[in-house]
C-alpha positions in Angstrom: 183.5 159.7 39.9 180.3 158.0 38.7 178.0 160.7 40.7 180.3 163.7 39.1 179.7 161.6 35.9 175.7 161.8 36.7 175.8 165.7 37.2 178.1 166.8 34.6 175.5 164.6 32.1 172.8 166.4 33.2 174.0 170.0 33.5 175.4 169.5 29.9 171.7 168.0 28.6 170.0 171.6 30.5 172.3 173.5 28.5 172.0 171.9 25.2 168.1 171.9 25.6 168.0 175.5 26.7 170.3 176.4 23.5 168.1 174.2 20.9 164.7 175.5 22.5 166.2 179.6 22.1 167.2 178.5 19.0 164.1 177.3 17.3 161.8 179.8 19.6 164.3 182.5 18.2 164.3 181.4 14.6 160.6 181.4 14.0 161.6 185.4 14.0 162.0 185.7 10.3 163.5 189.1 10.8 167.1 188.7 11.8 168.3 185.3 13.2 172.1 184.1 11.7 173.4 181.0 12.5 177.4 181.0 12.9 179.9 178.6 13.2 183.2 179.0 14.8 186.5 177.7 16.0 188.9 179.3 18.7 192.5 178.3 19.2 194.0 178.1 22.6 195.1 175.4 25.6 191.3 174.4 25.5 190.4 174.7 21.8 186.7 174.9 21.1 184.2 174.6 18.3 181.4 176.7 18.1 177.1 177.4 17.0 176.0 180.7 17.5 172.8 182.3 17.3 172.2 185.8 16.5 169.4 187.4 18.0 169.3 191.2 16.7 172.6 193.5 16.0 173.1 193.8 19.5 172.6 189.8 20.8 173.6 186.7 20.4 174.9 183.0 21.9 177.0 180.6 21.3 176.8 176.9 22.4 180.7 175.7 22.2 182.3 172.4 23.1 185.9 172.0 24.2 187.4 169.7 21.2 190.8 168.7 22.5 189.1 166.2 25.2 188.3 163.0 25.1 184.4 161.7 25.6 184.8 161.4 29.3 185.9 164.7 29.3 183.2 166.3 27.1 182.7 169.9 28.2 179.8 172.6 26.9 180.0 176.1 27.5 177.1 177.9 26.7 177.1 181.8 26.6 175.1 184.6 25.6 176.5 187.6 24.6 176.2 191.6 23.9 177.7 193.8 21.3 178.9 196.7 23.5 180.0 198.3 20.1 179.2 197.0 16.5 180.8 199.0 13.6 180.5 198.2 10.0 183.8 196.0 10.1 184.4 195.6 14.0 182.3 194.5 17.4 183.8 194.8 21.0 181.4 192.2 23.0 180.7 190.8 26.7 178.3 187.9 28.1 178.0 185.5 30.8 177.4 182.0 30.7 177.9 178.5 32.2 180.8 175.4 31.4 180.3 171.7 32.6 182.5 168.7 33.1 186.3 169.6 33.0 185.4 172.9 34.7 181.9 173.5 36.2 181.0 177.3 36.8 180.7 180.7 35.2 182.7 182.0 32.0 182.4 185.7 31.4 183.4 185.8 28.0 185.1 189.7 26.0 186.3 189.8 23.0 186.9 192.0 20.0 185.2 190.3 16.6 186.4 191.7 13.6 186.1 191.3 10.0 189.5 191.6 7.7 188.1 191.2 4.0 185.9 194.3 3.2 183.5 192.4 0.8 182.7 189.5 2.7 181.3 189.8 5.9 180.3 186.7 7.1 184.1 185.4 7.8 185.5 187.0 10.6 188.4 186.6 13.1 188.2 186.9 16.6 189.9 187.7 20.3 188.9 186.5 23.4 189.6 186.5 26.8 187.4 184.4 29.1 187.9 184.3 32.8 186.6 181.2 34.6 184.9 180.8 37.9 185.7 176.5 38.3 183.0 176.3 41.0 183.6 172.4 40.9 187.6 172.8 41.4 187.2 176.1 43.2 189.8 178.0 41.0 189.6 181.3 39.1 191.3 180.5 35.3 192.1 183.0 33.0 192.2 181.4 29.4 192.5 183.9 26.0 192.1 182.9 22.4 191.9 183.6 18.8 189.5 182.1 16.5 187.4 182.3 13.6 183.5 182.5 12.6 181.8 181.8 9.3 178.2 183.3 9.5 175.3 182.0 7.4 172.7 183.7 5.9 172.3 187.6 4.8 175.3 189.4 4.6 
């Protein structure tokens, strides 16, 4: 359990510094960058920061909040707006999860935004399958959620 312990610590402190450095390489780019912050309900809830890159891209670093701190699990994606309207965005992305599961998430979802005049509250669906590399399962987990986004509207 210790050497899983080891791993999962490691693996979670690639992801974090890989997020962070994006982040502040990315955010030196005047032109667009948006920092959200989000919250999606399911079995595994999960707390959210995203980054947006341009229109078109963006990631999220999210951590699995119903766990305890043995069972601390970051999932870090990045993401692509297959379709962005004015009030909608249909999106897809890859990305990794550590600790309770350990593999690839492949993240789609529908992002939408129900209150005309403020954009930068939104609601979202999601349906994430999981490849647990670690527990060699496939899990299919769904969700809904929410994202405030800072910055420009």
């Amino acid at each position: 359990m210790s050497i899983l312990l080891k791993r999962t610590n490691k693996l979670m402190k690639k992801l974090l510094l890989i997020f962070v450095f994006l982040s502040v390489l990315l955010s030196a780019n005047k032109g667009f960058g948006q920092l959200s912050l989000s919250y999606q309900f399911s079995y595994w809830n999960k707390i959210g920061l995203g980054y947006t890159f341009s229109p078109k891209i963006w990631t999220e670093l999210r951590i699995y909040s119903n766990t305890n701190l043995d069972s601390f699990t970051p999932e870090l994606v990045f993401l692509l707006n297959v379709t962005k309207k004015e009030r909608h965005e249909i999106y897809i992305g890859i990305g990794g999860v550590a600790n309770v599961f350990e593999g690839l998430v492949f993240p789609v979802g529908l992002q939408f935004r129900p209150i005309a005049n403020f954009n930068r509250f939104s609601m979202q669906i999601e349906f994430e399958p999981i490849m647990d590399i670690g527990g060699d399962d496939f899990i299919f987990q769904s969700s809904a959620g929410i994202r405030y986004t800072f910055g420009k509207e």
